[in-house]
mmCIF file as gemmi writes it, N, C-alpha and C atoms, coordinates in Angstrom:
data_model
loop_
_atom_site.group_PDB
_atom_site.id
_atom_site.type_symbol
_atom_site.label_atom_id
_atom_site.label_alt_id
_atom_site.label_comp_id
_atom_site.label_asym_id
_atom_site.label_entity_id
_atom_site.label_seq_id
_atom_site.pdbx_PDB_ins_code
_atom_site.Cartn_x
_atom_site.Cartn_y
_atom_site.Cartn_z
_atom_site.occupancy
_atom_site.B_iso_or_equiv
_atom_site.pdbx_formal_charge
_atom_site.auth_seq_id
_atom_site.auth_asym_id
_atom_site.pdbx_PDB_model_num
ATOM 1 N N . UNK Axp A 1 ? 0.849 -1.171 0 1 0 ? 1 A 1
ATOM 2 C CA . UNK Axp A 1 ? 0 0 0 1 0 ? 1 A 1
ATOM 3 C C . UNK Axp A 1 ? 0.9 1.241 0 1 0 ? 1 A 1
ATOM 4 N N . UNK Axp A 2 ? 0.44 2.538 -0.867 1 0 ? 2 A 1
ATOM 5 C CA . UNK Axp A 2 ? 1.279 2.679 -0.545 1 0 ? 2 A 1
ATOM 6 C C . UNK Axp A 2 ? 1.143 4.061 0.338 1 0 ? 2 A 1
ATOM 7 N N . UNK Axp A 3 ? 2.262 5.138 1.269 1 0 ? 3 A 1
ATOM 8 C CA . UNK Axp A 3 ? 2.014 6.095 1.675 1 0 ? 3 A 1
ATOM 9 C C . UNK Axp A 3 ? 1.222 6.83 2.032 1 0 ? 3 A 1
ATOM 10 N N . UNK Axp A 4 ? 0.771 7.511 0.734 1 0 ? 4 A 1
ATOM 11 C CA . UNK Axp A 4 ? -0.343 8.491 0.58 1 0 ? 4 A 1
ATOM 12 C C . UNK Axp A 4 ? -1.705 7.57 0.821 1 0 ? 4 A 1
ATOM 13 N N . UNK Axp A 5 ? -1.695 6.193 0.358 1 0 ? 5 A 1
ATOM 14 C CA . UNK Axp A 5 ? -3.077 5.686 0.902 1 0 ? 5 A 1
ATOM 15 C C . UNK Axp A 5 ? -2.87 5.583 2.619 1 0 ? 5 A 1
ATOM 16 N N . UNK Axp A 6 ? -2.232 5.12 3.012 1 0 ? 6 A 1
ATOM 17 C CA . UNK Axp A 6 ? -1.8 4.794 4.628 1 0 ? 6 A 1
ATOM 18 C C . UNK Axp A 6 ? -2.17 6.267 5.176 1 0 ? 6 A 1
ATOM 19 N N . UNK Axp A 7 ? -2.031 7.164 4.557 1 0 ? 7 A 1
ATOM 20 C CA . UNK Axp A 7 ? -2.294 8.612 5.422 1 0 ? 7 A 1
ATOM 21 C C . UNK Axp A 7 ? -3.49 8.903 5.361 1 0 ? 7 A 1
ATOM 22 N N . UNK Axp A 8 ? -4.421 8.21 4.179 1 0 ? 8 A 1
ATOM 23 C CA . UNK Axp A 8 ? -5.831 8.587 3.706 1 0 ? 8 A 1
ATOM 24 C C . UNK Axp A 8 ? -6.767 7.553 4.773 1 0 ? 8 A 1
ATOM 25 N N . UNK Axp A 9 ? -6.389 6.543 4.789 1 0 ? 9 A 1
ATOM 26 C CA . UNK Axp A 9 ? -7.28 5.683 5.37 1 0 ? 9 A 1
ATOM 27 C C . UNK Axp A 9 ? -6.674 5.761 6.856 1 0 ? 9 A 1
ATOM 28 N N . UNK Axp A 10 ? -5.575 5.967 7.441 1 0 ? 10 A 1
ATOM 29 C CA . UNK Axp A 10 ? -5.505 6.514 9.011 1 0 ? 10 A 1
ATOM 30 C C . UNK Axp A 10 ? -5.94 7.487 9.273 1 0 ? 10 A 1
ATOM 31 N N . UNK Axp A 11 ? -6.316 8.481 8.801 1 0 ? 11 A 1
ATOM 32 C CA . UNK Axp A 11 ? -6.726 10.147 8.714 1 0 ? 11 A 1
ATOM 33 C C . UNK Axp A 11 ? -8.516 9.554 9.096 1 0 ? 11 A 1
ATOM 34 N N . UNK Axp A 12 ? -8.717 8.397 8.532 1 0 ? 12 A 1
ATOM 35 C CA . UNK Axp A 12 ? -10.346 8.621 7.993 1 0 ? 12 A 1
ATOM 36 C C . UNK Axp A 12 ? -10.495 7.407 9.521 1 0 ? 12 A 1
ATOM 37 N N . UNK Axp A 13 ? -9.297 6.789 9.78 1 0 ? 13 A 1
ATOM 38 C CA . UNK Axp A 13 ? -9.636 5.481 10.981 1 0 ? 13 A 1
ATOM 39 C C . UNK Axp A 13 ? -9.699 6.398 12.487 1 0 ? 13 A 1
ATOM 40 N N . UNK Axp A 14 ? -8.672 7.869 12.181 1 0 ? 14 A 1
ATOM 41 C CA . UNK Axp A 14 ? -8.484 8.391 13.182 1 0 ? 14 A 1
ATOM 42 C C . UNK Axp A 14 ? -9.632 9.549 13.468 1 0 ? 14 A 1
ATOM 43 N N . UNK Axp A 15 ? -10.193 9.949 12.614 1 0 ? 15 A 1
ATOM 44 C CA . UNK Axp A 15 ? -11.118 10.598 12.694 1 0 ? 15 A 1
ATOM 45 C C . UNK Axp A 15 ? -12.629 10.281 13.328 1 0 ? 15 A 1
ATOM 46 N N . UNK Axp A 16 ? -12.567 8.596 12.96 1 0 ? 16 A 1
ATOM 47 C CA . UNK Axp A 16 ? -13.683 8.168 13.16 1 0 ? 16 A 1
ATOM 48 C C . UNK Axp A 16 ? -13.168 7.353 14.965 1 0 ? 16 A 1
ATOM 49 N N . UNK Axp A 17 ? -12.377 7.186 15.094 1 0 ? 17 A 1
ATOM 50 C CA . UNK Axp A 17 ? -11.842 6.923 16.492 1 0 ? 17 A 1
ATOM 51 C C . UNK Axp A 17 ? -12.362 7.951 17.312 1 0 ? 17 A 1
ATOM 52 N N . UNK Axp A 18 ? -11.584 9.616 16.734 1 0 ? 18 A 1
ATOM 53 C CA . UNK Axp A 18 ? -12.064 10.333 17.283 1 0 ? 18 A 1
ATOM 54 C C . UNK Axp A 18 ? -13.345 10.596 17.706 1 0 ? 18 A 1
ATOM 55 N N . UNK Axp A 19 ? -14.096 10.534 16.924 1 0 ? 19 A 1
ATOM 56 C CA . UNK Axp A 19 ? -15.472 11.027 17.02 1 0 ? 19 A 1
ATOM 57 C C . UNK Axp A 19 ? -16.292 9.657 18.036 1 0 ? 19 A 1
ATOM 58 N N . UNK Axp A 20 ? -15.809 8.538 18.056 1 0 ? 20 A 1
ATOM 59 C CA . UNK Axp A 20 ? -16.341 7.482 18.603 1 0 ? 20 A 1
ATOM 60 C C . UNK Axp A 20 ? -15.55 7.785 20.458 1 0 ? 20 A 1
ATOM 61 N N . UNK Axp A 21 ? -14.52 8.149 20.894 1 0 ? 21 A 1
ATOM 62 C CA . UNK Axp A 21 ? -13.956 8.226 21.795 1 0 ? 21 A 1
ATOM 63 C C . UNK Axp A 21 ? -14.444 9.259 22.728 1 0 ? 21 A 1
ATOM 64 N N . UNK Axp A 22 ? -14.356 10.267 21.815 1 0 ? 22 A 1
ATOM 65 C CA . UNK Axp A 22 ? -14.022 12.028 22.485 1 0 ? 22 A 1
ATOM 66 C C . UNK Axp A 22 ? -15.667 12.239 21.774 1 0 ? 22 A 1
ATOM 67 N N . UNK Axp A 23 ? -16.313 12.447 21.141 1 0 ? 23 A 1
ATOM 68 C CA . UNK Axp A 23 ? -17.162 13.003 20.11 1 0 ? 23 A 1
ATOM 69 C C . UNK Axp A 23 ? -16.626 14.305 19.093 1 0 ? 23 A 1
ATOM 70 N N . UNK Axp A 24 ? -15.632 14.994 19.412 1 0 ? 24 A 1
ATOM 71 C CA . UNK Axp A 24 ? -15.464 16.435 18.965 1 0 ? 24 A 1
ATOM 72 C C . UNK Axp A 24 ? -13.979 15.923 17.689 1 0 ? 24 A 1
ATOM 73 N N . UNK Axp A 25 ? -13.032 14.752 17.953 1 0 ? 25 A 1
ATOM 74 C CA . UNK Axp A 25 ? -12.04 14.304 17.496 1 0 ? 25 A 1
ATOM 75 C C . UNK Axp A 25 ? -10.869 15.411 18.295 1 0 ? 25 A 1
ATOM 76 N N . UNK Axp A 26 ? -9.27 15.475 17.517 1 0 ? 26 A 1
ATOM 77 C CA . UNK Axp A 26 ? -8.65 16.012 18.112 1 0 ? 26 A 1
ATOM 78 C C . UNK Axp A 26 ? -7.691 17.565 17.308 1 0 ? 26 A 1
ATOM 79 N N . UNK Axp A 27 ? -8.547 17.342 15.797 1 0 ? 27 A 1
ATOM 80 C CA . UNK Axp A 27 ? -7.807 17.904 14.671 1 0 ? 27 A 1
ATOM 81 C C . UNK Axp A 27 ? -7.567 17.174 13.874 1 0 ? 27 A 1
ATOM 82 N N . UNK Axp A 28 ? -7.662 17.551 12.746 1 0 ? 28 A 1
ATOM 83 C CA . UNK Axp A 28 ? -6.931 16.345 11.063 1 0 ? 28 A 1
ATOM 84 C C . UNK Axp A 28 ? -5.445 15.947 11.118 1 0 ? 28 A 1
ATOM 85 N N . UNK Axp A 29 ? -4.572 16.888 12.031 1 0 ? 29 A 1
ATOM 86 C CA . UNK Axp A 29 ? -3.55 16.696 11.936 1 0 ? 29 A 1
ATOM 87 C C . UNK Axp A 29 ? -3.099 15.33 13.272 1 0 ? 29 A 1
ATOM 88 N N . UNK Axp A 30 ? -3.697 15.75 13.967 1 0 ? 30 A 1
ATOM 89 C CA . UNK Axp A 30 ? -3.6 14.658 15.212 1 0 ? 30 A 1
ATOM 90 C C . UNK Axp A 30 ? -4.711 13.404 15.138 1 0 ? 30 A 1
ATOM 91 N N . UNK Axp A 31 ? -5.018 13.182 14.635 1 0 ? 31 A 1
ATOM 92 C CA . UNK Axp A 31 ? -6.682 12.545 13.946 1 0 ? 31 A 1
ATOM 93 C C . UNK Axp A 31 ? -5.779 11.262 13.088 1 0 ? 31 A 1
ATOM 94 N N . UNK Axp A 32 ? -4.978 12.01 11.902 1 0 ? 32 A 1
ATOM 95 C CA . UNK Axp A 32 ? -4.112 11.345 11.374 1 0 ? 32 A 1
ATOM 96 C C . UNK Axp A 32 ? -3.174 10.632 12.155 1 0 ? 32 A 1
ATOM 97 N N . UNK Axp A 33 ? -2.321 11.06 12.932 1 0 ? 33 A 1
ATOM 98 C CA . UNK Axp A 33 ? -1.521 10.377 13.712 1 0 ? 33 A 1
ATOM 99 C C . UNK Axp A 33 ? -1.864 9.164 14.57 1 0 ? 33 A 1
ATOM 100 N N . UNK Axp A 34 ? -2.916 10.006 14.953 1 0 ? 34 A 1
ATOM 101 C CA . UNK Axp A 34 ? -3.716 8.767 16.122 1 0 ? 34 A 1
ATOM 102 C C . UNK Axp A 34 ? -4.208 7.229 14.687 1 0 ? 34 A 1
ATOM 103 N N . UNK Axp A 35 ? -4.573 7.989 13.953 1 0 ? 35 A 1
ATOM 104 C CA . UNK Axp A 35 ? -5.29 6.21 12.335 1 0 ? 35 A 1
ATOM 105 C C . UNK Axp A 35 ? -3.776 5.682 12.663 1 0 ? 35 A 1
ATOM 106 N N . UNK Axp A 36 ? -2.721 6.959 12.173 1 0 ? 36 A 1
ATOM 107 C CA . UNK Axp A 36 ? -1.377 5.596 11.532 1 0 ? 36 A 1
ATOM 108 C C . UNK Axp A 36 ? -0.399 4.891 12.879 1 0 ? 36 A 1
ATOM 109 N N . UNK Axp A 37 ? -0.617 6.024 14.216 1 0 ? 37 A 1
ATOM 110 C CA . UNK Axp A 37 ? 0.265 4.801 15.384 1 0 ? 37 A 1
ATOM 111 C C . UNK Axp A 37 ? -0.971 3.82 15.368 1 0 ? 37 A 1
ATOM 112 N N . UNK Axp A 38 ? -2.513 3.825 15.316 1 0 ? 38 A 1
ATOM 113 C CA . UNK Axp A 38 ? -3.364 3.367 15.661 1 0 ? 38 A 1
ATOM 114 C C . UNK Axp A 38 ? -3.348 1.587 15.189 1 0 ? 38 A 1
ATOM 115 N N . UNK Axp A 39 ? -2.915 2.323 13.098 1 0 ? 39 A 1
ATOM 116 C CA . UNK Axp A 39 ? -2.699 1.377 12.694 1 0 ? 39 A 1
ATOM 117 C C . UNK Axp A 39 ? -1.779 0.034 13.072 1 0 ? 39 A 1
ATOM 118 N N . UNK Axp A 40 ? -0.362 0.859 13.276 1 0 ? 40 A 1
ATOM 119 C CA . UNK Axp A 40 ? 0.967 -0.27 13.61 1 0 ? 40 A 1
ATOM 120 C C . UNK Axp A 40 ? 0.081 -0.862 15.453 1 0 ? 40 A 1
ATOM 121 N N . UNK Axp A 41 ? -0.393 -0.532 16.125 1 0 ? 41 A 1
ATOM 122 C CA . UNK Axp A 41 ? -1.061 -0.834 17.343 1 0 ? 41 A 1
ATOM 123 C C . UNK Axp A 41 ? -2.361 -1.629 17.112 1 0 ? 41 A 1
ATOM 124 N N . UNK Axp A 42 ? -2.89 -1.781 16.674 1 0 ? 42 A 1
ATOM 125 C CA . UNK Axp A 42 ? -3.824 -2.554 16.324 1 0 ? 42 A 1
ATOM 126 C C . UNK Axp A 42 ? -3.195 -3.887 15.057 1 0 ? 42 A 1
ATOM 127 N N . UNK Axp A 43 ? -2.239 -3.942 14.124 1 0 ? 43 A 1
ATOM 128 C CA . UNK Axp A 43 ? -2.057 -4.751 13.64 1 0 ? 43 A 1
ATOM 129 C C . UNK Axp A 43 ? -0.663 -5.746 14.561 1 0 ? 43 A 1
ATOM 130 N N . UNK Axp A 44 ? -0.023 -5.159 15.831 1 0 ? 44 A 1
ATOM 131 C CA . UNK Axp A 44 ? 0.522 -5.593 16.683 1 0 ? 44 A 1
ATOM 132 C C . UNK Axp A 44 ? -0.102 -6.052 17.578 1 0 ? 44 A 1
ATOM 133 N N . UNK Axp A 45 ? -1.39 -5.747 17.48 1 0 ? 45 A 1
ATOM 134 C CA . UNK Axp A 45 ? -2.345 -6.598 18.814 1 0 ? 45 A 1
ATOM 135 C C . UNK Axp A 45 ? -3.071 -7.758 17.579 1 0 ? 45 A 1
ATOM 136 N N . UNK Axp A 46 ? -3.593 -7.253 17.041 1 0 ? 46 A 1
ATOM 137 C CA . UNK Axp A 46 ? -4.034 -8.203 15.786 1 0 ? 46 A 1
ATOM 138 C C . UNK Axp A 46 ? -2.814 -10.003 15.717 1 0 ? 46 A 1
ATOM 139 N N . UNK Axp A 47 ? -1.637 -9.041 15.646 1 0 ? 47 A 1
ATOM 140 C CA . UNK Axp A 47 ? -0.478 -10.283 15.254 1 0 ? 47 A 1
ATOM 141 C C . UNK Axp A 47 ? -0.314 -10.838 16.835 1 0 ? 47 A 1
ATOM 142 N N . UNK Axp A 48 ? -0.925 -10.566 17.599 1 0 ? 48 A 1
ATOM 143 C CA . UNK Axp A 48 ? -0.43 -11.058 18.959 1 0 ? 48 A 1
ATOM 144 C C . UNK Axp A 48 ? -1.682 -12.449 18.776 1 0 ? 48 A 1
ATOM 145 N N . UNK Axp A 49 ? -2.703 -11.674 18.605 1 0 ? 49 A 1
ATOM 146 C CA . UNK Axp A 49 ? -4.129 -12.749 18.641 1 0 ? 49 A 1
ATOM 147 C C . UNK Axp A 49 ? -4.313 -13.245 17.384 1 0 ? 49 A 1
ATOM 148 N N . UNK Axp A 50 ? -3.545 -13.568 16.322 1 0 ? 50 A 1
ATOM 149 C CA . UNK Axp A 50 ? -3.523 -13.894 15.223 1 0 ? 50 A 1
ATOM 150 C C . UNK Axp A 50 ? -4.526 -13.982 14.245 1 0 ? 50 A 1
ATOM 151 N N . UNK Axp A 51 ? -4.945 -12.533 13.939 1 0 ? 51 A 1
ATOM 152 C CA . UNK Axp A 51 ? -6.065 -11.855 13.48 1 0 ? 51 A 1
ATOM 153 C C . UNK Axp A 51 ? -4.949 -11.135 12.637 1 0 ? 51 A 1
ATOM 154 N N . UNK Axp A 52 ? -5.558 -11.59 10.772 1 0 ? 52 A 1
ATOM 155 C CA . UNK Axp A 52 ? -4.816 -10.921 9.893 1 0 ? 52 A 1
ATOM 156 C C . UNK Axp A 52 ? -6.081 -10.33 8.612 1 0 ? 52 A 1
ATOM 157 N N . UNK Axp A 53 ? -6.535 -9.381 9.207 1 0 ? 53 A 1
ATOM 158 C CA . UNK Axp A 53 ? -7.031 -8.927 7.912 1 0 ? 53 A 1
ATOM 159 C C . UNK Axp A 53 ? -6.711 -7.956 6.845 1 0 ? 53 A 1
ATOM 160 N N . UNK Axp A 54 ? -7.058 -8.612 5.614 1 0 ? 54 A 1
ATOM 161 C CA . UNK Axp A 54 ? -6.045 -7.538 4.43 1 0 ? 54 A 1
ATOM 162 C C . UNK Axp A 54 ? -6.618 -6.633 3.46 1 0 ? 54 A 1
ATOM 163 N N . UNK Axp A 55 ? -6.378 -6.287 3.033 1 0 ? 55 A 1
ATOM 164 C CA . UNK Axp A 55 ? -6.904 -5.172 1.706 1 0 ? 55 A 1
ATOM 165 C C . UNK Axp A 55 ? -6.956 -4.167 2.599 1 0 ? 55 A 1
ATOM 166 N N . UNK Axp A 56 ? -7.248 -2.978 1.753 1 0 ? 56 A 1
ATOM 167 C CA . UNK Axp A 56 ? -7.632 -1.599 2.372 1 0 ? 56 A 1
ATOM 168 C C . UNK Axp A 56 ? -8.547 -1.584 3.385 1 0 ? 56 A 1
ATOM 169 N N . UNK Axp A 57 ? -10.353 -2.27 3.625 1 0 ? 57 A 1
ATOM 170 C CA . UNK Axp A 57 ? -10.88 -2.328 4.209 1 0 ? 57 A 1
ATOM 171 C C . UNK Axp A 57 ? -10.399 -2.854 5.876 1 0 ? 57 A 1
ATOM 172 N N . UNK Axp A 58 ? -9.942 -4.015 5.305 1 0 ? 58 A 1
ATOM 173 C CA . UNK Axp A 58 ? -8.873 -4.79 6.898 1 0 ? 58 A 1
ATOM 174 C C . UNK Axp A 58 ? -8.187 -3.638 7.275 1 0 ? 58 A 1
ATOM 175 N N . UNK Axp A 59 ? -7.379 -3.036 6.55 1 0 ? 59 A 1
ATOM 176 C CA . UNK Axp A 59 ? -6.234 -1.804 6.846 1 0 ? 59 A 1
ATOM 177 C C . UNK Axp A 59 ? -7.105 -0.892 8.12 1 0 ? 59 A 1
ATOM 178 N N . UNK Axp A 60 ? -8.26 -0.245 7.338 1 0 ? 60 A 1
ATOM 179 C CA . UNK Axp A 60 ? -9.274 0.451 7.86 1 0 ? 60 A 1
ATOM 180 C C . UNK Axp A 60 ? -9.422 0.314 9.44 1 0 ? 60 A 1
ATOM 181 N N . UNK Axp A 61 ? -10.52 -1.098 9.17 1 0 ? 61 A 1
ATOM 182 C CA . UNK Axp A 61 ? -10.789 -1.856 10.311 1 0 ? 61 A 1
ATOM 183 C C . UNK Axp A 61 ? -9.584 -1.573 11.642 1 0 ? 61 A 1
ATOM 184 N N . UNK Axp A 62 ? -8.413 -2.136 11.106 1 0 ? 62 A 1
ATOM 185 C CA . UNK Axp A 62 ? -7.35 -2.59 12.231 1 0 ? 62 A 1
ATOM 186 C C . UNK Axp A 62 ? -6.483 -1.241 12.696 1 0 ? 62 A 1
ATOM 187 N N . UNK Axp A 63 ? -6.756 -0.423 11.947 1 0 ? 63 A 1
ATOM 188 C CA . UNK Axp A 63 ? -6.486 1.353 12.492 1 0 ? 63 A 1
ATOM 189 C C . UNK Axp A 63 ? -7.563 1.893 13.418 1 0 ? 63 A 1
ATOM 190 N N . UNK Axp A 64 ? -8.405 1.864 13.096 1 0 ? 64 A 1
ATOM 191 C CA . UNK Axp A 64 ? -9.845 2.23 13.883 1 0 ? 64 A 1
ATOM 192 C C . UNK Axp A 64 ? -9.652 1.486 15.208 1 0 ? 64 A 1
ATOM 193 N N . UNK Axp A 65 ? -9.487 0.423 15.118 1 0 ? 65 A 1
ATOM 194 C CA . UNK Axp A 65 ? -9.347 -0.446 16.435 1 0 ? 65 A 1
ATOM 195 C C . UNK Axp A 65 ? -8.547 -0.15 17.245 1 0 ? 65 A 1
ATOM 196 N N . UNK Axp A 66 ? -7.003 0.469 16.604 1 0 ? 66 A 1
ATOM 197 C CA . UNK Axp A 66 ? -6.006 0.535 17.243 1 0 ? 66 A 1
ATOM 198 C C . UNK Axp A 66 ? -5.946 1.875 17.756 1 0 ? 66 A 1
ATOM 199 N N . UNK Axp A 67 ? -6.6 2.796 17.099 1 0 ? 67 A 1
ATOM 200 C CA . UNK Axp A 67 ? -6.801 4.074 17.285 1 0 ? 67 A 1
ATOM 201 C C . UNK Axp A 67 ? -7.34 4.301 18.684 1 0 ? 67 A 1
ATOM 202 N N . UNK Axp A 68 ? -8.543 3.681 18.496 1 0 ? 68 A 1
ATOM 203 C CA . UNK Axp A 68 ? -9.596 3.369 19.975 1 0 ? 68 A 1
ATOM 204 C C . UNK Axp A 68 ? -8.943 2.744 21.124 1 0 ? 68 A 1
ATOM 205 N N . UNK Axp A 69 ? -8.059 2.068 20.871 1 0 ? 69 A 1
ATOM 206 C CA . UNK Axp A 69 ? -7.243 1.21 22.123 1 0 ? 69 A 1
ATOM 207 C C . UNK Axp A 69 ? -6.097 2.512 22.65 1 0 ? 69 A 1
ATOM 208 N N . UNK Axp A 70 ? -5.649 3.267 22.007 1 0 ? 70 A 1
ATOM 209 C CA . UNK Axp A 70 ? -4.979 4.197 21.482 1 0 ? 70 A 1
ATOM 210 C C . UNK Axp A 70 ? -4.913 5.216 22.879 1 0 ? 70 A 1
ATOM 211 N N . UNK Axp A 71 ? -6.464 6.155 22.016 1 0 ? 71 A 1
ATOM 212 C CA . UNK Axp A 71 ? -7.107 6.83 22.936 1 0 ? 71 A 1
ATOM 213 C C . UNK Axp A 71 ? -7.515 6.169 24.256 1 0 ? 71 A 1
ATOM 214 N N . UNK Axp A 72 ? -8.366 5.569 24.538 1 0 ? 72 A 1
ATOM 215 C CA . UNK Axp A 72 ? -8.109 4.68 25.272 1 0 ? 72 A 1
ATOM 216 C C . UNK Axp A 72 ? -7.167 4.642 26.606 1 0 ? 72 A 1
ATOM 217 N N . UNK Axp A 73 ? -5.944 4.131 26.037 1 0 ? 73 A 1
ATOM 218 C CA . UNK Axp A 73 ? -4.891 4.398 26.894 1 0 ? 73 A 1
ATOM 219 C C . UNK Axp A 73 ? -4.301 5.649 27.323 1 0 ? 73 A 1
ATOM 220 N N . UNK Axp A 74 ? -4.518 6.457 26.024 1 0 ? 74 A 1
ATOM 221 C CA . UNK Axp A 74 ? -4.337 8.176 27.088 1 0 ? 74 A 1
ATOM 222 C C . UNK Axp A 74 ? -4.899 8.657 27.981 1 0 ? 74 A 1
ATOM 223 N N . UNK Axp A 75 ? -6.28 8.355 28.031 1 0 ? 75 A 1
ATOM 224 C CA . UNK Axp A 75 ? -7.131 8.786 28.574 1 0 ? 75 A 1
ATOM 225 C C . UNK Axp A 75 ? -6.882 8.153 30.187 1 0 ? 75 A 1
ATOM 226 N N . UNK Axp A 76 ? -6.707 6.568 30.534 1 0 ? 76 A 1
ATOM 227 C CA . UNK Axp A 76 ? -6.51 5.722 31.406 1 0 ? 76 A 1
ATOM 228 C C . UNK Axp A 76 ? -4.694 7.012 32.4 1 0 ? 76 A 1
ATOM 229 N N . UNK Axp A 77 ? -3.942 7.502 31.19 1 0 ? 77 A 1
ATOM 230 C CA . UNK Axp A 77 ? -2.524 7.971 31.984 1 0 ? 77 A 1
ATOM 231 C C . UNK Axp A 77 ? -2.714 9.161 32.187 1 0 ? 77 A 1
ATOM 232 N N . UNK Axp A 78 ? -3.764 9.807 31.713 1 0 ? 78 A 1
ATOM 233 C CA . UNK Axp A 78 ? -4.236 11.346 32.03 1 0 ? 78 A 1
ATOM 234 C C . UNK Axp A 78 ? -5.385 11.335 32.631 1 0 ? 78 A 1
ATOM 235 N N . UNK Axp A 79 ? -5.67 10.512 33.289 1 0 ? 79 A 1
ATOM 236 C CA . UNK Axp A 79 ? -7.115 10.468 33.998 1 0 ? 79 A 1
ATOM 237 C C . UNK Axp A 79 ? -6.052 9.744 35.422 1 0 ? 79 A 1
ATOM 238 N N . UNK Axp A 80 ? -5.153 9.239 35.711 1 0 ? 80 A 1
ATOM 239 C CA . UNK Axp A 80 ? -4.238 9.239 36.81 1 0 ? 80 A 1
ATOM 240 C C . UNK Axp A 80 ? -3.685 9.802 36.81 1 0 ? 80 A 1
ATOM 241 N N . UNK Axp A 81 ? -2.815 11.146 35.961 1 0 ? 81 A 1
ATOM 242 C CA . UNK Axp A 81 ? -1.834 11.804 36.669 1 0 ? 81 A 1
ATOM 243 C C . UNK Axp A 81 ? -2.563 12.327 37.263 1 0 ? 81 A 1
């Protein structure tokens, strides 16, 4: 896949994370970031539980997921400090 799709479909996994997490998201620019660590985090939990889904849609899927686990965990280290 290449780049520019990885930024299109994390942008669109992180956005929709956002809006599922927070409701408001966090910005396009941080929105994005959150799809593509979301992505490598969700296909590292994916490869842990040996869950491999492929094409763009899987891509989608396993960013969104990871995104949400993501947020998630910020929320869990900023809700204790």
């Amino acid at each position: 896949m290449s780049w520019i799709w990885h930024l299109v479909l994390g942008g669109i996994a992180g956005f929709l994370a956002g809006k599922v997490m927070r409701g408001d998201g966090y910005g396009v620019i941080v929105d994005i970031i959150l799809g593509l660590v979301g992505g490598w985090l969700g296909g590292w939990v994916g490869g842990l539980l040996h869950i491999n889904l492929g094409g763009s849609i899987g891509y989608l899927i396993t960013a969104f997921v990871g995104a949400v686990l993501l947020v998630w965990i910020v929320r869990l280290v900023k809700g204790s400090a």
